[in-house]
Biopython code that builds the backbone (N, CA, C, O; Angstrom):
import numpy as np
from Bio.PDB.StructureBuilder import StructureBuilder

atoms = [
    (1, "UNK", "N", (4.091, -10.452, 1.237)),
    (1, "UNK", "CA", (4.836, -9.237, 1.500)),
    (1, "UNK", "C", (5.654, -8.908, 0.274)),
    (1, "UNK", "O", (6.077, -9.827, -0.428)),
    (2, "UNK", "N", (5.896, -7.657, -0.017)),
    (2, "UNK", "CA", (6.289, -7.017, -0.859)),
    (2, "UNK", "C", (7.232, -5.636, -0.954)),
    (2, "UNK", "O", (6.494, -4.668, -0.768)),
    (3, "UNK", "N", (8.443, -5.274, -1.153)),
    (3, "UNK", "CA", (9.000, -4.522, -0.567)),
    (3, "UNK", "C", (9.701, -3.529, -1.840)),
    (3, "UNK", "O", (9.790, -4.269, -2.820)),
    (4, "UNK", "N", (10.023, -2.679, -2.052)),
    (4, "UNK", "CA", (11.112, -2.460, -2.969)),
    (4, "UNK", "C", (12.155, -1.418, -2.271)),
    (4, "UNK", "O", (12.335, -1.255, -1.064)),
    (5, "UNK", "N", (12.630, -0.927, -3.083)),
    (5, "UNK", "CA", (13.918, 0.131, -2.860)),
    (5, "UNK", "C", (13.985, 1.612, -3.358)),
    (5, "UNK", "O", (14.951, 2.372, -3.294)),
    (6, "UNK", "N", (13.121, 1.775, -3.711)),
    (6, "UNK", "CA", (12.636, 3.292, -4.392)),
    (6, "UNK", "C", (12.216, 4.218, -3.508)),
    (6, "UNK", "O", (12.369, 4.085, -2.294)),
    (7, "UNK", "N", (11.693, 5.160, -4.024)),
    (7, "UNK", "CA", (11.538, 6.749, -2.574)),
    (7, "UNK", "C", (10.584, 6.260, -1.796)),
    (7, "UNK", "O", (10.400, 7.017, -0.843)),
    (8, "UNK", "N", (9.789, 5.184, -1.780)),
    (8, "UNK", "CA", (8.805, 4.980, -1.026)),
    (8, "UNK", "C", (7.892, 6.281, -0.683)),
    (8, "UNK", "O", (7.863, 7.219, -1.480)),
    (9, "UNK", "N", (7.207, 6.309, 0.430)),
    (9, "UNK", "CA", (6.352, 7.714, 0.765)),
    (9, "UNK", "C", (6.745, 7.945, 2.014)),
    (9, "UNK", "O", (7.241, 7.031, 2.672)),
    (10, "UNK", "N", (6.542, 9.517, 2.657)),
    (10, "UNK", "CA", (7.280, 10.250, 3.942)),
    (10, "UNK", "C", (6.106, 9.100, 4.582)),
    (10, "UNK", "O", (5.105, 8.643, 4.030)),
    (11, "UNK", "N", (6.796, 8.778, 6.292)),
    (11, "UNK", "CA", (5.999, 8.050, 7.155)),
    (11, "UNK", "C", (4.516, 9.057, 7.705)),
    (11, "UNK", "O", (3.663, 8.644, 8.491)),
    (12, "UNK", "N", (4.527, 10.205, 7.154)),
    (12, "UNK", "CA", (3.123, 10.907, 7.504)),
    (12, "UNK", "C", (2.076, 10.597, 6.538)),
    (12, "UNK", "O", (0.920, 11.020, 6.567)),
    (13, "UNK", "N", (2.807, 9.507, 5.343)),
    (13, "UNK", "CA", (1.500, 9.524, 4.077)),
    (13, "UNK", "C", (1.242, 8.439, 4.728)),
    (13, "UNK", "O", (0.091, 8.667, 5.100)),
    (14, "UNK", "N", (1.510, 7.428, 5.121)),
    (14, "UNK", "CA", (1.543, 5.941, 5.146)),
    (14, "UNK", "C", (0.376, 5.645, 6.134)),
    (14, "UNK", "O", (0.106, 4.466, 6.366)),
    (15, "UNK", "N", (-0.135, 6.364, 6.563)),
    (15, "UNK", "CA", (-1.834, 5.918, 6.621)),
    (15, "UNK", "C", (-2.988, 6.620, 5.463)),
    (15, "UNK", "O", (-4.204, 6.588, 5.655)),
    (16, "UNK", "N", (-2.428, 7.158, 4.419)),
    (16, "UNK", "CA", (-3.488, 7.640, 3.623)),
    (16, "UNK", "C", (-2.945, 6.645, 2.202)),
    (16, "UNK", "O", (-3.304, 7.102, 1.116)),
    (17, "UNK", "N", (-2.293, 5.618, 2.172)),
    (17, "UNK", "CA", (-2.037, 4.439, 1.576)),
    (17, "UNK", "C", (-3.361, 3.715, 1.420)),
    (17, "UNK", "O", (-3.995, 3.400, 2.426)),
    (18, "UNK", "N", (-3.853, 3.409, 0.069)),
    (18, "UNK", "CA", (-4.867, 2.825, 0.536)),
    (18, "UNK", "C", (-6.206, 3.216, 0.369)),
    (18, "UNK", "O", (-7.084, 2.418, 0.041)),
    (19, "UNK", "N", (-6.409, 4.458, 0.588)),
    (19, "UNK", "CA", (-7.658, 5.728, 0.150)),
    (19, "UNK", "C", (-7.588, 5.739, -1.187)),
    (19, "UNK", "O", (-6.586, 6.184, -1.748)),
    (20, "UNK", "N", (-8.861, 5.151, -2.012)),
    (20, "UNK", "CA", (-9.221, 5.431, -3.104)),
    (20, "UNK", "C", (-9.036, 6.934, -3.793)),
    (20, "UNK", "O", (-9.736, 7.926, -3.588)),
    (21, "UNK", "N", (-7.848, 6.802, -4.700)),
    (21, "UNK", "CA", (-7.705, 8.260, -5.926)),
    (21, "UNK", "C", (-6.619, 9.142, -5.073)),
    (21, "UNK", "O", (-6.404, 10.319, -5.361)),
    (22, "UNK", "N", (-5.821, 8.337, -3.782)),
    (22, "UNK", "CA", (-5.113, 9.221, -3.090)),
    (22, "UNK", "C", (-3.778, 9.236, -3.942)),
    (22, "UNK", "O", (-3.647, 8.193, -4.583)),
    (23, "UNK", "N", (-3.068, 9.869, -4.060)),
    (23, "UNK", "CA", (-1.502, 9.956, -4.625)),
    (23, "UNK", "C", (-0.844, 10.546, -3.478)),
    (23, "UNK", "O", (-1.480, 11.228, -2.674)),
    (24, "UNK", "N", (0.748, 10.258, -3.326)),
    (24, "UNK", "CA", (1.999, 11.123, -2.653)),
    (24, "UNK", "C", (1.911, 12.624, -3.352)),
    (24, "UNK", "O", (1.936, 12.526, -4.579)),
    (25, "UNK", "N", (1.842, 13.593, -3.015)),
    (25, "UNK", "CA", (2.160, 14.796, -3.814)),
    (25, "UNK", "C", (3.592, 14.537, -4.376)),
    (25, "UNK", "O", (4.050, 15.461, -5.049)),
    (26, "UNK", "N", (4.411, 13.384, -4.204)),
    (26, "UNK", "CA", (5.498, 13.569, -4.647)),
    (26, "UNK", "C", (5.531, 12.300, -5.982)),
    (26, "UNK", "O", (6.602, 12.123, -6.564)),
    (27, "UNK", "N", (4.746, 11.774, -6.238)),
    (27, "UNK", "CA", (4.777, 11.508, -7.337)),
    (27, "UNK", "C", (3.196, 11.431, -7.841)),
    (27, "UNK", "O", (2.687, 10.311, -7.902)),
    (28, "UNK", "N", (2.571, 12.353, -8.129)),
    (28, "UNK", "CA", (1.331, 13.240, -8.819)),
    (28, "UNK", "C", (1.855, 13.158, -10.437)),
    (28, "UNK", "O", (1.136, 12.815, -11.376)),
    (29, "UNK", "N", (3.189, 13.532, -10.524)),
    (29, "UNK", "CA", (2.908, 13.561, -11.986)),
    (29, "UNK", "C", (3.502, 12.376, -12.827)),
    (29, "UNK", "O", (3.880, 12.335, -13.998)),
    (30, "UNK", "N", (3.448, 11.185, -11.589)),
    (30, "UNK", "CA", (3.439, 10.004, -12.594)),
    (30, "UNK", "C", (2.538, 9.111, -12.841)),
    (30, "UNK", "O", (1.449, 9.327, -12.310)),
    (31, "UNK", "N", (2.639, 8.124, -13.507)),
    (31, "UNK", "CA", (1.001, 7.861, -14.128)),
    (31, "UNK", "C", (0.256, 6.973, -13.300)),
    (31, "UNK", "O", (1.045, 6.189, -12.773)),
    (32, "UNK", "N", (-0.913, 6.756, -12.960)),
    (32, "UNK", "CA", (-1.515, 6.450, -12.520)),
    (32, "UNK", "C", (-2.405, 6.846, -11.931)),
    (32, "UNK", "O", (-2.340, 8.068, -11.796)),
    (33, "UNK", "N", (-3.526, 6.256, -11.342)),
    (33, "UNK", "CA", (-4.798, 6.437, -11.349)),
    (33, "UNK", "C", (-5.076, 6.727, -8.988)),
    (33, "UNK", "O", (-5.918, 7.410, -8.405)),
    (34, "UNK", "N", (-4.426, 6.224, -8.656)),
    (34, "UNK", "CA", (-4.609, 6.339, -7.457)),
    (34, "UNK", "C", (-5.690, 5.293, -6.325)),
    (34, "UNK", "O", (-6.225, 5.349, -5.218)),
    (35, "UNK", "N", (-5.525, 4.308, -7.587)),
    (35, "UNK", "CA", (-6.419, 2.942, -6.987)),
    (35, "UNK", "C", (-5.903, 1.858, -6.451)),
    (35, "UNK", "O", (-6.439, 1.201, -5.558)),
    (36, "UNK", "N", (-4.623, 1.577, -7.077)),
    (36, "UNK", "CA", (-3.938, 0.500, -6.883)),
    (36, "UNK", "C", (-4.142, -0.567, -5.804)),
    (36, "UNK", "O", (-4.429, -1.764, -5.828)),
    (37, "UNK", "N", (-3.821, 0.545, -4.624)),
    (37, "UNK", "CA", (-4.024, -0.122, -3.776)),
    (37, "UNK", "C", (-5.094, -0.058, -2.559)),
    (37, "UNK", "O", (-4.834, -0.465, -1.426)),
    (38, "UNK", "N", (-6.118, 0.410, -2.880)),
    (38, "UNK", "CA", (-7.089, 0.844, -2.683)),
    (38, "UNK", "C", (-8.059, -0.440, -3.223)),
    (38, "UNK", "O", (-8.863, -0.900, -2.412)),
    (39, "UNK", "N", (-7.988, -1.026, -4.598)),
    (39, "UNK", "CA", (-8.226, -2.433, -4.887)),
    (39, "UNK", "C", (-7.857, -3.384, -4.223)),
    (39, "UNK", "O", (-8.712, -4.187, -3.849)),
    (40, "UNK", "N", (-6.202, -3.621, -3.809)),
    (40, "UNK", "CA", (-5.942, -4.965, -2.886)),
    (40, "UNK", "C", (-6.224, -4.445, -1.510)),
    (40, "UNK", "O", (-5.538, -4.977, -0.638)),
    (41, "UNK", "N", (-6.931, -3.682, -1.175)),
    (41, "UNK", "CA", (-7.079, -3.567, 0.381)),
    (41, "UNK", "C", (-8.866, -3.571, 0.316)),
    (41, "UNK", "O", (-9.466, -3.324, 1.362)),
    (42, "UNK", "N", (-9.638, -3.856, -0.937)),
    (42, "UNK", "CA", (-10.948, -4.283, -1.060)),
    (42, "UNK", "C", (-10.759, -5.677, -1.084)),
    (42, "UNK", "O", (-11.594, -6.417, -0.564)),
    (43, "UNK", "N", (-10.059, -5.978, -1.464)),
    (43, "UNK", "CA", (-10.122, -7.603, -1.925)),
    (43, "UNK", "C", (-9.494, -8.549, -0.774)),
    (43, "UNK", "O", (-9.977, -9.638, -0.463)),
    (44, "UNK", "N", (-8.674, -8.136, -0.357)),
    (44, "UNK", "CA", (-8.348, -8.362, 1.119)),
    (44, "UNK", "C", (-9.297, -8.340, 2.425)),
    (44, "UNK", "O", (-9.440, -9.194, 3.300)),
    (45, "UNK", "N", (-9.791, -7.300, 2.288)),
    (45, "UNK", "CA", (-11.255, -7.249, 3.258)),
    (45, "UNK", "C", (-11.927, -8.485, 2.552)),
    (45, "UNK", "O", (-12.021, -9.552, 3.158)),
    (46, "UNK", "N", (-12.355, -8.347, 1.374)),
    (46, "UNK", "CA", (-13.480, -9.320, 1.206)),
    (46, "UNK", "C", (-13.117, -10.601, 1.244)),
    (46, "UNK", "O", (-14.015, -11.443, 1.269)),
    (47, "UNK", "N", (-11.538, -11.078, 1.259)),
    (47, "UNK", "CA", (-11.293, -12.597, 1.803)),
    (47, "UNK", "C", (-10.789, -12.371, 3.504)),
    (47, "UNK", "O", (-9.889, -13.132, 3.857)),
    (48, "UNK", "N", (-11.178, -11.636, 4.290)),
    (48, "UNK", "CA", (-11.228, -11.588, 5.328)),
    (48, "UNK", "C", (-9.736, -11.614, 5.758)),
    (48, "UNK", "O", (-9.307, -12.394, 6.608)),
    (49, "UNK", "N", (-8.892, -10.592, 5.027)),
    (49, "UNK", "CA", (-7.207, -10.345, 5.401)),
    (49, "UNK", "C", (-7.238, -8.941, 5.605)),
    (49, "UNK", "O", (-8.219, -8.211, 5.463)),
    (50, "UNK", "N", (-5.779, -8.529, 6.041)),
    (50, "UNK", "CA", (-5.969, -7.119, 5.876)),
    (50, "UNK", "C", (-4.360, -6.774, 5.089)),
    (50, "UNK", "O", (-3.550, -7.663, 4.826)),
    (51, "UNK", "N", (-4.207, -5.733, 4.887)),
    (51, "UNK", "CA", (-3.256, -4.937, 4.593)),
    (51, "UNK", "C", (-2.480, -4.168, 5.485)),
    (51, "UNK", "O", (-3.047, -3.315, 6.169)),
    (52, "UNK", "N", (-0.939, -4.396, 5.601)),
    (52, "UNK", "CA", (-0.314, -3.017, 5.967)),
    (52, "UNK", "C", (0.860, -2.445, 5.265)),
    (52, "UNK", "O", (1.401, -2.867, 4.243)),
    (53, "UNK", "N", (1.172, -1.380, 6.009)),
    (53, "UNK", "CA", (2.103, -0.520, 4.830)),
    (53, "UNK", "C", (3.316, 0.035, 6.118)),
    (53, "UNK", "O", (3.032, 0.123, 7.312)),
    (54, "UNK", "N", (4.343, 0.279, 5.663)),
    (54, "UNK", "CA", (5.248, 0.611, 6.148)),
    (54, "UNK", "C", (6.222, 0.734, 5.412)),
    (54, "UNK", "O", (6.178, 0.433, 4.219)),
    (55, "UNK", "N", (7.844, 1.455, 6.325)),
    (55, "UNK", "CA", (9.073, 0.966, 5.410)),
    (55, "UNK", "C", (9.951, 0.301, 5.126)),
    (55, "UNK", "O", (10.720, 0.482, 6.071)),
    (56, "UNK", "N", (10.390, -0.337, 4.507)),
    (56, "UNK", "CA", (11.089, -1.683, 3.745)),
    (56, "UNK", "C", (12.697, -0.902, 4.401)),
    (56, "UNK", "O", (13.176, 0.231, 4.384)),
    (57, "UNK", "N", (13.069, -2.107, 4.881)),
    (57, "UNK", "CA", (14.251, -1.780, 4.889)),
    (57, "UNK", "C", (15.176, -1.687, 3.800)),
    (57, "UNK", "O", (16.311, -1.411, 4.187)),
    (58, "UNK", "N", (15.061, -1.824, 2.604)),
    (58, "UNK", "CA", (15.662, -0.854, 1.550)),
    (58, "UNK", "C", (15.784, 0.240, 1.523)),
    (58, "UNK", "O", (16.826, 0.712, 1.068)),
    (59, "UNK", "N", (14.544, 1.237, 2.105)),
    (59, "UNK", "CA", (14.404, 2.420, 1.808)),
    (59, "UNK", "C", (12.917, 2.471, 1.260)),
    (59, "UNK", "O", (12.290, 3.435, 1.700)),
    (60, "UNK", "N", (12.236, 1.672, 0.423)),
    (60, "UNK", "CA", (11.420, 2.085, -0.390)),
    (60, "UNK", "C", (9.770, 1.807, 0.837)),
    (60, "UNK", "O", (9.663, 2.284, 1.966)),
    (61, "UNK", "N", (8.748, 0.946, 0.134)),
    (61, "UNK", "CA", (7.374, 0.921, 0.210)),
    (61, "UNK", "C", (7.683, -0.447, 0.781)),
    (61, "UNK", "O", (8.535, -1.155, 0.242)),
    (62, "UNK", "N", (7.083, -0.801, 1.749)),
    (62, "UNK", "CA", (6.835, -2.868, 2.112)),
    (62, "UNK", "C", (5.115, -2.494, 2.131)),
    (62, "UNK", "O", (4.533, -1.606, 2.755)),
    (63, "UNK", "N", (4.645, -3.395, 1.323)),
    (63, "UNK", "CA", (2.679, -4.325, 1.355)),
    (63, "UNK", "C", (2.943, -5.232, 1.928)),
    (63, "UNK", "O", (3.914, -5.891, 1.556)),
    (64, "UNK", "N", (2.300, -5.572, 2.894)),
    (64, "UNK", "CA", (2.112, -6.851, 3.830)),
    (64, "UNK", "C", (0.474, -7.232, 3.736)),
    (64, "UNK", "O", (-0.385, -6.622, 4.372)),
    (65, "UNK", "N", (0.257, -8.135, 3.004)),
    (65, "UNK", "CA", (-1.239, -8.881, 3.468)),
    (65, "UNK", "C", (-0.838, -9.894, 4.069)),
    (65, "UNK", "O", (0.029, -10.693, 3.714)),
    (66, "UNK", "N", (-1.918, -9.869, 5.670)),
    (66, "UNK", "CA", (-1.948, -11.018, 6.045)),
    (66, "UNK", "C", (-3.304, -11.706, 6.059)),
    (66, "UNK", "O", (-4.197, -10.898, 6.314)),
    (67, "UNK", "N", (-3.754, -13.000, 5.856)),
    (67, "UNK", "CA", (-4.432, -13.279, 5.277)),
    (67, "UNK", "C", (-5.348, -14.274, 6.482)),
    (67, "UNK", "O", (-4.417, -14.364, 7.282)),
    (68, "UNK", "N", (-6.038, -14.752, 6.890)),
    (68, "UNK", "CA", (-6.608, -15.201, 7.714)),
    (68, "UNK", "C", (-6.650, -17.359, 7.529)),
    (68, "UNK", "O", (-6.921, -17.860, 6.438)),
    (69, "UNK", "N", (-6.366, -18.161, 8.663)),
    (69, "UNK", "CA", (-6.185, -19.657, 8.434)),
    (69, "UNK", "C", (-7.788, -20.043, 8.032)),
    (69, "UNK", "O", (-8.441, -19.001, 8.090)),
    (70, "UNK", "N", (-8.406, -20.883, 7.750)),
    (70, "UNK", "CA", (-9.681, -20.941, 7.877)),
    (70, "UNK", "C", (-9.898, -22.500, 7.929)),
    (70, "UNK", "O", (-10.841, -23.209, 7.575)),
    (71, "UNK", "N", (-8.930, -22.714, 8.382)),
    (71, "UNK", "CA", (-8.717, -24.532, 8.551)),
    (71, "UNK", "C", (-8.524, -24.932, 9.961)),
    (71, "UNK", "O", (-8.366, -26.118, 10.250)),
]
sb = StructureBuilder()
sb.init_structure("model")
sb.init_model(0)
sb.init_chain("A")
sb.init_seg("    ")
for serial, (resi, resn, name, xyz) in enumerate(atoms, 1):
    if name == "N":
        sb.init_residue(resn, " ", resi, " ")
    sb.init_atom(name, np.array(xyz, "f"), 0.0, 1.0, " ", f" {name:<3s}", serial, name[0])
structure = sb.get_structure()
């Protein structure tokens, strides 16, 4: 889990978190590509975890992978 304190995204984006090349319209004009996390939620599937997204009680973005026991 992962959390910060920054604008995070309105709770209406926070299922389009995740969608390959998606951006917040509210930060479009900063840099990046719109994969980010669109990569750890491939790679997560493929070790059989998943991803979620929500808001951090800071204010900002919380990533939660949870990851599966296999023992």
């Amino acid at each position: 889990e992962i959390s910060g304190n920054g604008p995070g995204v309105d709770s209406g984006e926070l299922a389009q978190l995740g969608t390959r090349f998606w951006r917040s319209p509210a930060h479009r004009a900063k840099p990046g590509t719109g994969l980010g996390l669109a990569i750890v939620g491939e790679l997560a599937r493929a070790n059989r975890a998943s991803v979620g997204y929500d808001r951090a009680p800071e204010g900002g973005l919380r990533v939660r992978v949870s990851l599966v026991r296999t023992w």
